[in-house]
PyMOL Python script that loads the backbone (N, CA, C, O; Angstrom):
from pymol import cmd

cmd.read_pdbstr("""\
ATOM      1  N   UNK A   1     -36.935 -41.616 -32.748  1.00  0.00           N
ATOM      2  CA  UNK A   1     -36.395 -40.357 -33.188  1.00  0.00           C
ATOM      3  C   UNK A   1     -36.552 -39.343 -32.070  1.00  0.00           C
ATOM      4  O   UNK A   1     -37.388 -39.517 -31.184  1.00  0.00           O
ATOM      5  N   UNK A   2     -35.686 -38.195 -32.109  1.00  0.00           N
ATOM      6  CA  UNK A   2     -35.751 -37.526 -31.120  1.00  0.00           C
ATOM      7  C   UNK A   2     -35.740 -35.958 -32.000  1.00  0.00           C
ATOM      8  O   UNK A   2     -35.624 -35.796 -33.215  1.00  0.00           O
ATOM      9  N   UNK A   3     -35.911 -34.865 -30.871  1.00  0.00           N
ATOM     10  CA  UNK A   3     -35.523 -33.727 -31.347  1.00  0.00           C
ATOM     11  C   UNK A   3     -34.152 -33.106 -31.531  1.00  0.00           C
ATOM     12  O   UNK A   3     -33.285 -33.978 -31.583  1.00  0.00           O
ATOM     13  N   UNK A   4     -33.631 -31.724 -31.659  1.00  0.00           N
ATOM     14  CA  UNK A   4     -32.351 -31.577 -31.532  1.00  0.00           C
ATOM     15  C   UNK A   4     -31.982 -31.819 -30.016  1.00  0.00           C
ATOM     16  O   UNK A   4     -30.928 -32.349 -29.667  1.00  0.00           O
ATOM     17  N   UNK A   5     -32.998 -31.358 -29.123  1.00  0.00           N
ATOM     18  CA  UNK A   5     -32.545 -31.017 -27.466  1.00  0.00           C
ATOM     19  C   UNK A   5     -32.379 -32.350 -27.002  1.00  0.00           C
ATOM     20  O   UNK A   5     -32.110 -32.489 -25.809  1.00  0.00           O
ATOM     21  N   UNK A   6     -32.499 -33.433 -27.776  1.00  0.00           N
ATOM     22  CA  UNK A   6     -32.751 -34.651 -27.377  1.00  0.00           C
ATOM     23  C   UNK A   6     -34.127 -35.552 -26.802  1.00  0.00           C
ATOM     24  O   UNK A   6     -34.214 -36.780 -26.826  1.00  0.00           O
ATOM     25  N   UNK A   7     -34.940 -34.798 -26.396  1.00  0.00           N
ATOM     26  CA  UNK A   7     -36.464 -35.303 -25.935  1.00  0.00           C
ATOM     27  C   UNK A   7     -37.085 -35.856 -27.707  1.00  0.00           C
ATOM     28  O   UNK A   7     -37.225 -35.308 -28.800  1.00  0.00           O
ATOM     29  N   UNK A   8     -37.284 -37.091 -27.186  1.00  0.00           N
ATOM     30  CA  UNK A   8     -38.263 -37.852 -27.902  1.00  0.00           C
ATOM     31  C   UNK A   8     -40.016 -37.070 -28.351  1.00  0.00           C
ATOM     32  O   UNK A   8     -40.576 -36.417 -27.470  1.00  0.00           O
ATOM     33  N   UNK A   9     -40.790 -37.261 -29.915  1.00  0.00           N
ATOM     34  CA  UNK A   9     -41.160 -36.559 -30.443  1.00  0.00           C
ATOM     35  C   UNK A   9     -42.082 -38.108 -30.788  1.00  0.00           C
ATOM     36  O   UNK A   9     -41.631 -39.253 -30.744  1.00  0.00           O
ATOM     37  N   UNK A  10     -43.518 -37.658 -31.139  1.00  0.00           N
ATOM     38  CA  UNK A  10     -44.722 -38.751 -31.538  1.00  0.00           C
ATOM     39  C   UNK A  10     -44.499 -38.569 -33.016  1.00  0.00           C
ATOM     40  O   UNK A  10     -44.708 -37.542 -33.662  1.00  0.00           O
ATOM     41  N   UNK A  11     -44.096 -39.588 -33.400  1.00  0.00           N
ATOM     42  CA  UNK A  11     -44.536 -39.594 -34.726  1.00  0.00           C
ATOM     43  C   UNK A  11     -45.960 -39.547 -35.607  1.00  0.00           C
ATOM     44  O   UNK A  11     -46.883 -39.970 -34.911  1.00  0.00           O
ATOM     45  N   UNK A  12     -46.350 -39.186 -36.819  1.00  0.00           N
ATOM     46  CA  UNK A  12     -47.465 -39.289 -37.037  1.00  0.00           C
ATOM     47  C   UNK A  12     -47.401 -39.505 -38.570  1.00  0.00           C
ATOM     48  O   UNK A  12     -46.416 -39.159 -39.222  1.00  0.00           O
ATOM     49  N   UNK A  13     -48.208 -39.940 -38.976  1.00  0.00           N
ATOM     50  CA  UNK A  13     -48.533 -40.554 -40.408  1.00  0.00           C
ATOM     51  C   UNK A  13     -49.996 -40.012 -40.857  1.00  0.00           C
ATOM     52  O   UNK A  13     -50.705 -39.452 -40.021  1.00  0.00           O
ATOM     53  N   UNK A  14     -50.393 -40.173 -42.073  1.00  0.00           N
ATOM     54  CA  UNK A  14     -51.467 -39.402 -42.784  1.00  0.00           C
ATOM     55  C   UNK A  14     -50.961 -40.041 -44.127  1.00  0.00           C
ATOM     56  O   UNK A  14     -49.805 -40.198 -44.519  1.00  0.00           O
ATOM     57  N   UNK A  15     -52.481 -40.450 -44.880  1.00  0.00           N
ATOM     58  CA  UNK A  15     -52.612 -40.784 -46.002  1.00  0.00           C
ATOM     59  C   UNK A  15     -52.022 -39.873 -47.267  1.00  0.00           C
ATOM     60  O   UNK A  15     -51.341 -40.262 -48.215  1.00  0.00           O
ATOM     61  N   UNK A  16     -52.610 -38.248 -46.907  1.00  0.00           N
ATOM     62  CA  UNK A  16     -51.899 -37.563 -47.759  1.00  0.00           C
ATOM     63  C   UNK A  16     -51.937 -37.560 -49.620  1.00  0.00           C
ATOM     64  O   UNK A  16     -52.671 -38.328 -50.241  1.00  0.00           O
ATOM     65  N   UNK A  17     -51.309 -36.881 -50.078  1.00  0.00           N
ATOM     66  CA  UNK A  17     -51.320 -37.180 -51.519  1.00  0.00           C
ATOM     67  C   UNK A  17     -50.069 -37.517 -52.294  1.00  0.00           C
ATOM     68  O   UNK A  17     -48.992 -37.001 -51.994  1.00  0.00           O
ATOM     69  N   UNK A  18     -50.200 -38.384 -53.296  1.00  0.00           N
ATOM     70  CA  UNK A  18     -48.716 -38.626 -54.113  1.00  0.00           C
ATOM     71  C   UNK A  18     -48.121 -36.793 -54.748  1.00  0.00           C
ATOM     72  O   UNK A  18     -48.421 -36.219 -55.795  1.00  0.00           O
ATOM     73  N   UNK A  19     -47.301 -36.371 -53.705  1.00  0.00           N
ATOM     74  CA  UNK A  19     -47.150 -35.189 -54.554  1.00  0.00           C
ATOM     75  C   UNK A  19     -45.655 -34.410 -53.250  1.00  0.00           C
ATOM     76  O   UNK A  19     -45.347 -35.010 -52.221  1.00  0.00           O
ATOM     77  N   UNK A  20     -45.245 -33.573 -53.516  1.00  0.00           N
ATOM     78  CA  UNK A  20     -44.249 -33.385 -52.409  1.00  0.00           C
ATOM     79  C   UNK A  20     -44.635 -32.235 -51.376  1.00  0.00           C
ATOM     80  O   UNK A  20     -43.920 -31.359 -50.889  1.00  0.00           O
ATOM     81  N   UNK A  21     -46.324 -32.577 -51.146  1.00  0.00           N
ATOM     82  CA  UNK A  21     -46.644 -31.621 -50.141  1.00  0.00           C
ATOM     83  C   UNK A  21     -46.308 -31.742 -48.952  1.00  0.00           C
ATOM     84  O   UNK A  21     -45.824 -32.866 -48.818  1.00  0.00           O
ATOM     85  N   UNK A  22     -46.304 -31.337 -48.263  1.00  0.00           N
ATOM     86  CA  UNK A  22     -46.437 -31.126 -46.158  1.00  0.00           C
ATOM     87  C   UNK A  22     -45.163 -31.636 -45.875  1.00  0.00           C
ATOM     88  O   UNK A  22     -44.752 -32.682 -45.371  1.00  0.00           O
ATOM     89  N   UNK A  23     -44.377 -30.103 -46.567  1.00  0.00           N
ATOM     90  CA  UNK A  23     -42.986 -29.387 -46.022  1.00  0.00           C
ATOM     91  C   UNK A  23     -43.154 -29.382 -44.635  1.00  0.00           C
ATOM     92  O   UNK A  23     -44.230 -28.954 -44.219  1.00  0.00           O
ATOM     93  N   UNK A  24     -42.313 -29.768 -43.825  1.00  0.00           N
ATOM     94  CA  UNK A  24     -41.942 -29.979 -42.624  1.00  0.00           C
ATOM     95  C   UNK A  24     -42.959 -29.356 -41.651  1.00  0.00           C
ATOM     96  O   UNK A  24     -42.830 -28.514 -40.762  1.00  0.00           O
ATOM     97  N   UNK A  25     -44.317 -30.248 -42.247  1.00  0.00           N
ATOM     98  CA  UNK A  25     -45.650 -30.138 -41.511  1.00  0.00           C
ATOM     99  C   UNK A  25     -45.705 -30.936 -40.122  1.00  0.00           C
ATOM    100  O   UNK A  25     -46.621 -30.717 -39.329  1.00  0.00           O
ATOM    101  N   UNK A  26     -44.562 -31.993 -39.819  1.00  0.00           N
ATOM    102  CA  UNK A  26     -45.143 -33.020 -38.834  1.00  0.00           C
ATOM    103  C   UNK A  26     -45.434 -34.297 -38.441  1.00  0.00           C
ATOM    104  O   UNK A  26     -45.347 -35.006 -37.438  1.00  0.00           O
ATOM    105  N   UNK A  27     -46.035 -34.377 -40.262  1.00  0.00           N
ATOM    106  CA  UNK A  27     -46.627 -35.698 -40.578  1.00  0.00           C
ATOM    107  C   UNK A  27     -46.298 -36.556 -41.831  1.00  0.00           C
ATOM    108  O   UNK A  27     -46.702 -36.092 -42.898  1.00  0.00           O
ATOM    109  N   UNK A  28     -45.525 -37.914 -41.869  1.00  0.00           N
ATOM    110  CA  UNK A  28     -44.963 -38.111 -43.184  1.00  0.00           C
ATOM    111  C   UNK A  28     -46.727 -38.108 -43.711  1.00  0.00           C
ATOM    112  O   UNK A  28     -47.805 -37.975 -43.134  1.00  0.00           O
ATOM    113  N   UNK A  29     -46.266 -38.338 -45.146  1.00  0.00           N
ATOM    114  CA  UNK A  29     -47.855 -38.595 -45.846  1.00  0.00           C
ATOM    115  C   UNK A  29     -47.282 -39.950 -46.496  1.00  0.00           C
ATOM    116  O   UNK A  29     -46.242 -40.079 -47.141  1.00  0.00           O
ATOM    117  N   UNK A  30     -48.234 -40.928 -46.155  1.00  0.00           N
ATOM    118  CA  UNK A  30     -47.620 -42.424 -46.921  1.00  0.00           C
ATOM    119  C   UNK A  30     -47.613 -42.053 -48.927  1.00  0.00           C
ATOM    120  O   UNK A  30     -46.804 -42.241 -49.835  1.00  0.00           O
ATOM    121  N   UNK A  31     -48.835 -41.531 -48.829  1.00  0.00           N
ATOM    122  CA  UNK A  31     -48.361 -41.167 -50.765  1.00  0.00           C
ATOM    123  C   UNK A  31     -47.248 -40.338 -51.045  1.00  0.00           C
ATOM    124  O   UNK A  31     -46.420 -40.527 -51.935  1.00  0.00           O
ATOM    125  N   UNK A  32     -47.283 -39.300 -50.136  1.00  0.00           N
ATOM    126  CA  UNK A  32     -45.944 -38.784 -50.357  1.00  0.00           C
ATOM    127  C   UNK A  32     -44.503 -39.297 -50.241  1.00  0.00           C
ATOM    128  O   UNK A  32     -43.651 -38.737 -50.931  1.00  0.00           O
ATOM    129  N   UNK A  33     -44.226 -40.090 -49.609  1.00  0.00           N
ATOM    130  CA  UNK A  33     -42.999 -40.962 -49.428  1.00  0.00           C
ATOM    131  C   UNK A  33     -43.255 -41.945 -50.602  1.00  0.00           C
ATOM    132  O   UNK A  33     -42.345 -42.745 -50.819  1.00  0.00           O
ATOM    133  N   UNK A  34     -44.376 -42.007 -51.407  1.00  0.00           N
ATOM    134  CA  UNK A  34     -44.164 -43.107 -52.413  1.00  0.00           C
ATOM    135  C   UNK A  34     -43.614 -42.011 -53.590  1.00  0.00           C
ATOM    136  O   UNK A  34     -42.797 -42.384 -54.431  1.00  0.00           O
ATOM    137  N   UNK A  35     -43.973 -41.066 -53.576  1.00  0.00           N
ATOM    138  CA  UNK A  35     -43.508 -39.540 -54.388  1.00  0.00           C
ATOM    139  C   UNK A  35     -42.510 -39.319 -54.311  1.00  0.00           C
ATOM    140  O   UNK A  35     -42.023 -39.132 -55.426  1.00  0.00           O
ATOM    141  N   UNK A  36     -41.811 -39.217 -53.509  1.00  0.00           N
ATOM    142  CA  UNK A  36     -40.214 -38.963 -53.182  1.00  0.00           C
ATOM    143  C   UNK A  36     -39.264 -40.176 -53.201  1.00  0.00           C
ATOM    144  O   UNK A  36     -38.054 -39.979 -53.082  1.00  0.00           O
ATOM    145  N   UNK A  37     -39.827 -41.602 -53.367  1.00  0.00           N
ATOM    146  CA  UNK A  37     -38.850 -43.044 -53.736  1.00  0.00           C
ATOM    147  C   UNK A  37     -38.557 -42.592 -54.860  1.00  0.00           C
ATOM    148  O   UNK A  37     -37.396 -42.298 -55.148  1.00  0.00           O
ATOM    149  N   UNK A  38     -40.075 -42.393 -56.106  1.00  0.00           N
ATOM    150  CA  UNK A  38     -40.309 -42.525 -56.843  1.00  0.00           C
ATOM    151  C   UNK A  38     -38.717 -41.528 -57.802  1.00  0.00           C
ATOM    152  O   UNK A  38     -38.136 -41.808 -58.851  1.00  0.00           O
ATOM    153  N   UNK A  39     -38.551 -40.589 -56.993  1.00  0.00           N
ATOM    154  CA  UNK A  39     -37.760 -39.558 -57.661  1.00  0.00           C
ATOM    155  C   UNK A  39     -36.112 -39.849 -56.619  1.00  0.00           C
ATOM    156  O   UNK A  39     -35.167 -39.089 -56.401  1.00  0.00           O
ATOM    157  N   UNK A  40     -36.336 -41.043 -56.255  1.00  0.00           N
ATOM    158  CA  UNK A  40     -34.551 -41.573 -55.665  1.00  0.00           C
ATOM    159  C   UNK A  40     -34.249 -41.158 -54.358  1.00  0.00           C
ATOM    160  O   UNK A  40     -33.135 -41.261 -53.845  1.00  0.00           O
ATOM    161  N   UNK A  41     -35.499 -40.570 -53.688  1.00  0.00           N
ATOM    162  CA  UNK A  41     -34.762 -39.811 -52.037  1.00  0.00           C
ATOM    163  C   UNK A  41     -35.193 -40.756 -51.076  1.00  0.00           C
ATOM    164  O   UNK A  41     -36.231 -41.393 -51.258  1.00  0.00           O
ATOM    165  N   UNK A  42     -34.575 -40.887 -50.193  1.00  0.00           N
ATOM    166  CA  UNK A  42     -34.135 -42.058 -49.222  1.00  0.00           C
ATOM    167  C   UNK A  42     -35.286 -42.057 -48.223  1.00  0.00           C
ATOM    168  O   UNK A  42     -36.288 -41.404 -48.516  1.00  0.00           O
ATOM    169  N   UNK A  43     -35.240 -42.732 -47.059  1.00  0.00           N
ATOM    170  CA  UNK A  43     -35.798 -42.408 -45.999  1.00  0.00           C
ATOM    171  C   UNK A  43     -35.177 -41.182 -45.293  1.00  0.00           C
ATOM    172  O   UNK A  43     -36.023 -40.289 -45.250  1.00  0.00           O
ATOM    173  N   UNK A  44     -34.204 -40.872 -44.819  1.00  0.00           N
ATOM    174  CA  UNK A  44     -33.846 -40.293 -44.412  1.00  0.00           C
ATOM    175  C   UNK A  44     -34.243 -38.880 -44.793  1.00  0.00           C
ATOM    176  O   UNK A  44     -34.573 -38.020 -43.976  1.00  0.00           O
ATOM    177  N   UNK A  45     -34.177 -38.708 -46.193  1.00  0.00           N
ATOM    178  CA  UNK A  45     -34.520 -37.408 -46.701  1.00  0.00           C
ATOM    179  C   UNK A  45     -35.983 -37.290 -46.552  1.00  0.00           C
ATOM    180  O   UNK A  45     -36.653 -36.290 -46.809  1.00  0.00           O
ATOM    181  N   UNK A  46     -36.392 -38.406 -46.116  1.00  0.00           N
ATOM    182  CA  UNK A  46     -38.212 -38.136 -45.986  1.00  0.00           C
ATOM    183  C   UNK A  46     -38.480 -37.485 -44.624  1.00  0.00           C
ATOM    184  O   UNK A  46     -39.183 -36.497 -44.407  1.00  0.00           O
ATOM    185  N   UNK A  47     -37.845 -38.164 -43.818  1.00  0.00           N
ATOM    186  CA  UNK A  47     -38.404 -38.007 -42.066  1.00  0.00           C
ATOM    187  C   UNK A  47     -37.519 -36.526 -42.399  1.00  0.00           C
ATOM    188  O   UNK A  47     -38.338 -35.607 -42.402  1.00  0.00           O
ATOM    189  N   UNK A  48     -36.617 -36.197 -42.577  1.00  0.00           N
ATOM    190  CA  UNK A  48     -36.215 -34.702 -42.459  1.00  0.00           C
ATOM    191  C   UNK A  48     -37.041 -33.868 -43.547  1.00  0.00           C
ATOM    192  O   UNK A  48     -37.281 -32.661 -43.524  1.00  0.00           O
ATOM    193  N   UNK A  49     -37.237 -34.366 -44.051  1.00  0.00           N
ATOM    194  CA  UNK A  49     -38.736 -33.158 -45.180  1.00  0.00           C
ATOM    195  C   UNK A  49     -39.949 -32.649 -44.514  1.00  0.00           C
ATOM    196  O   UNK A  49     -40.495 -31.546 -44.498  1.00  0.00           O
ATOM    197  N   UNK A  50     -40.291 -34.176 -43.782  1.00  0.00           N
ATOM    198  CA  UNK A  50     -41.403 -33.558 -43.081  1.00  0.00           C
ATOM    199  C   UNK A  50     -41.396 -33.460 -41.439  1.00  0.00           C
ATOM    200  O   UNK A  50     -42.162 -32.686 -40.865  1.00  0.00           O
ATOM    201  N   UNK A  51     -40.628 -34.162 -40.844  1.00  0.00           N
ATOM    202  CA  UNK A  51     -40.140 -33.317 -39.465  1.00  0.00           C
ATOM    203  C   UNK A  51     -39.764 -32.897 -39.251  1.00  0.00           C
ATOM    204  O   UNK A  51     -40.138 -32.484 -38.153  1.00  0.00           O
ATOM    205  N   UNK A  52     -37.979 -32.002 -39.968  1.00  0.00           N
ATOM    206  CA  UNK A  52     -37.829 -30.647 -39.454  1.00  0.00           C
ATOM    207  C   UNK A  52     -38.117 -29.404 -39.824  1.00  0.00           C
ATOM    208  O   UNK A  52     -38.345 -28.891 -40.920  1.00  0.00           O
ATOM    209  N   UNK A  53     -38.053 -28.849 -38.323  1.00  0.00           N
ATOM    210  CA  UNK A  53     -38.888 -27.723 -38.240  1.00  0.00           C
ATOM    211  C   UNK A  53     -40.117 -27.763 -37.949  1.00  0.00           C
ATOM    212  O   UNK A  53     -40.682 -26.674 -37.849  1.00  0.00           O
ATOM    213  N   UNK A  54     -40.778 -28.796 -37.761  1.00  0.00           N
ATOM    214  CA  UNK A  54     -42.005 -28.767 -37.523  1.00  0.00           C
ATOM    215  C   UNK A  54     -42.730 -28.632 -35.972  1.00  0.00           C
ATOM    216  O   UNK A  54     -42.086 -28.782 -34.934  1.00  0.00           O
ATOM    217  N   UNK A  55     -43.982 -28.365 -36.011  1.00  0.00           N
ATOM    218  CA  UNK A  55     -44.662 -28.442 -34.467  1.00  0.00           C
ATOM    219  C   UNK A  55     -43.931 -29.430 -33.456  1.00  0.00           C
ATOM    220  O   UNK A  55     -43.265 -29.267 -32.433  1.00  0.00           O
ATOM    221  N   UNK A  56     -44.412 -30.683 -34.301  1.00  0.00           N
ATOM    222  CA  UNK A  56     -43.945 -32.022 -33.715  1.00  0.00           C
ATOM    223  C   UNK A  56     -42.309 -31.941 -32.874  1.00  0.00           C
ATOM    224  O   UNK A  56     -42.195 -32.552 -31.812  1.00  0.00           O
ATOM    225  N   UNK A  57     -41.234 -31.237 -33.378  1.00  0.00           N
ATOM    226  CA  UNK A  57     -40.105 -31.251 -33.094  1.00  0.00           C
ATOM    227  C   UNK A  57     -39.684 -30.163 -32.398  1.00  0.00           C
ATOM    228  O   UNK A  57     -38.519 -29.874 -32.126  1.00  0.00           O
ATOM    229  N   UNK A  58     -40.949 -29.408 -32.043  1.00  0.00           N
ATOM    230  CA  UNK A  58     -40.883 -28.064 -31.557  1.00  0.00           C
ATOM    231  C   UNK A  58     -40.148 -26.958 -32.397  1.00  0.00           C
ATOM    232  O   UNK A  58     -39.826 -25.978 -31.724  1.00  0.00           O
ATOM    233  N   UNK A  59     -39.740 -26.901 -34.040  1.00  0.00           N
ATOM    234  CA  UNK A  59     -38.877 -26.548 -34.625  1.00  0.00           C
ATOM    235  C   UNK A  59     -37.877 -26.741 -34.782  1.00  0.00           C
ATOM    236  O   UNK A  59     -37.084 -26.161 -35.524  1.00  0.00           O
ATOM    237  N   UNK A  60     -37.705 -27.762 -33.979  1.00  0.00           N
ATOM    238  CA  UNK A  60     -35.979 -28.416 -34.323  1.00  0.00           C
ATOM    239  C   UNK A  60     -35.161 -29.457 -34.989  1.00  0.00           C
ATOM    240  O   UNK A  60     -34.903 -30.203 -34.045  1.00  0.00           O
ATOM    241  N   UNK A  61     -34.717 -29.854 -35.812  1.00  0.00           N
ATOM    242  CA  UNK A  61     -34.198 -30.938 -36.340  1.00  0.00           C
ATOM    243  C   UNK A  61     -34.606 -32.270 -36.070  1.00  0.00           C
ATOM    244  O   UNK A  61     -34.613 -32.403 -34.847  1.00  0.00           O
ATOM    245  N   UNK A  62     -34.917 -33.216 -36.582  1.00  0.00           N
ATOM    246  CA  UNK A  62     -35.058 -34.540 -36.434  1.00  0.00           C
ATOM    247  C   UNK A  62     -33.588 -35.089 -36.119  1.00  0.00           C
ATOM    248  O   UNK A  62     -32.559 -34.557 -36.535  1.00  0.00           O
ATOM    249  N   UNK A  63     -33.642 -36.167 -35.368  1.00  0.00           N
ATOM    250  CA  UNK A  63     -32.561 -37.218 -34.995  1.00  0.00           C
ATOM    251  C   UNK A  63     -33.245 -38.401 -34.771  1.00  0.00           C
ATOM    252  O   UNK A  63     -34.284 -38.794 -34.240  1.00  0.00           O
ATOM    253  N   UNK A  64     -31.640 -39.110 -35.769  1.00  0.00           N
ATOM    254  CA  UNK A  64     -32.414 -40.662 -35.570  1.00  0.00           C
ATOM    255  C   UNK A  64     -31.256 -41.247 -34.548  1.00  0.00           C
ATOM    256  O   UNK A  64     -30.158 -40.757 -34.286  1.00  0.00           O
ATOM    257  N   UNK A  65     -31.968 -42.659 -33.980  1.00  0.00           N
ATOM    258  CA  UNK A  65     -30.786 -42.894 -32.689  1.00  0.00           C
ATOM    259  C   UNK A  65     -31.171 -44.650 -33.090  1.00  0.00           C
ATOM    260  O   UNK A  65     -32.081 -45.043 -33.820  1.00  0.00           O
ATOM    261  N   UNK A  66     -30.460 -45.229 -32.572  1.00  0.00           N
ATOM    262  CA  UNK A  66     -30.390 -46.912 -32.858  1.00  0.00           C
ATOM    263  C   UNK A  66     -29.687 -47.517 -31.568  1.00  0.00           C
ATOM    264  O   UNK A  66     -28.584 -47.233 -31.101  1.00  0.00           O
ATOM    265  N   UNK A  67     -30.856 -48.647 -31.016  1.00  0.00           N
ATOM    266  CA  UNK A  67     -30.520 -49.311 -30.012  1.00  0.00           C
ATOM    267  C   UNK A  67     -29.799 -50.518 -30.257  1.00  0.00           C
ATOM    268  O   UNK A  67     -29.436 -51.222 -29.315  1.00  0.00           O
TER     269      UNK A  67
END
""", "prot")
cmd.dss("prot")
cmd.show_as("cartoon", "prot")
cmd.util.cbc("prot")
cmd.orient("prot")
């Protein structure tokens, strides 16, 4: 994944809680992505919940890219 400017971004993970906290904190939370299946939202809607806007992305949009 990259940012909007295009420079590549560290992903990070955290245990977290089953609940739809850490708004575009940075870090998926693995309970939280079981929180958000649970209610029909994709991957996609996950990595953009909690990476954009965040530190991690410098504030900018997530992008996904495929080799």
């Amino acid at each position: 994944m990259d940012r909007a400017d295009g420079k590549l971004f560290e992903t990070q993970y955290i245990q977290g809680s089953e609940s739809a906290g850490g708004y575009h904190g940075g870090k998926i939370w693995q309970l939280g992505t079981k929180y958000w299946a649970e209610q029909g939202k994709d991957y996609t809607f996950m990595v953009h919940y909690y990476y954009d806007y965040s530190p991690n992305t410098a504030n900018q949009l997530a992008h996904f890219f495929y080799y």
